[in-house]
N, C-alpha and C positions, 0 to 999 in steps of 0.2 A: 504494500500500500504506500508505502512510504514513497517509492519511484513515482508512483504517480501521483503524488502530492508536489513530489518536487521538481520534477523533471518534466513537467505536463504541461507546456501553456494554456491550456484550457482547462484548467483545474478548478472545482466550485470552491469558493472560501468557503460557503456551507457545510460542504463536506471536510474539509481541512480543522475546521474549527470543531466540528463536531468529533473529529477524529482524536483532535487535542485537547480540548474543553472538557476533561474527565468528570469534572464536578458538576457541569453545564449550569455553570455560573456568568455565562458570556463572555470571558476572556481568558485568556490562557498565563498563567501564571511562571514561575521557575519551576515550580513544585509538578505541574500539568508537565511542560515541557520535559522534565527529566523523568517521567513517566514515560511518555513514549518515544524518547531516546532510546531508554533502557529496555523498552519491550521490543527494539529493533535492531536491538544486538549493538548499539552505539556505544562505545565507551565515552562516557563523561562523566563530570562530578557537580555535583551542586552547584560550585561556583560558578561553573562554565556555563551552568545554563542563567543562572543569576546574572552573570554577565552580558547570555545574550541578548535576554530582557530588558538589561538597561538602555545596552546598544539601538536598540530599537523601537524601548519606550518615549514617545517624543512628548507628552503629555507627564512625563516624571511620576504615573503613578503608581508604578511596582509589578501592573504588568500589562497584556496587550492584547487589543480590541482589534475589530477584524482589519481595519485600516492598515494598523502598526504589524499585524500580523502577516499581511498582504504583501506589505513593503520588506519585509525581512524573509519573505519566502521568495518573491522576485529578485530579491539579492544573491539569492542561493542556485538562480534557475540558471545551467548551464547547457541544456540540451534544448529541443523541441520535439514535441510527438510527429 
């Protein structure tokens, strides 16, 4: 799932959000994110996903709503379907 979250130019934030949004509290936290790192065999730690929350929170508030979520997954996109 993960490739085609990220690798997808036609990707729903719907479905990205809903795939990260563990709690479906409407934004994805560090805590959310190192969720499903870790369910996708990623090695990270806390920090790093803390980090990349902040990298991306542009609103400074701890974590990231479909917008910010949007912007930091089209950061990542290196391929096209």
């Amino acid at each position: 799932m993960r490739n085609d979250l990220l690798n997808c130019k036609d990707y729903s934030m719907k479905a990205v959000m809903t795939s990260l949004d563990v709690d479906r509290h409407g934004f994805v936290s560090a805590s959310d994110l190192y969720k499903f790192l870790k369910g996708e065999g990623v090695e990270v730690s806390n920090e790093e996903t803390e980090l990349l929350i902040e990298i991306y929170d542009s609103d400074l508030n701890g974590k990231l709503e479909m917008s910010e979520l949007q912007w930091a997954i089209e950061g990542f996109e290196t391929s096209t379907c």
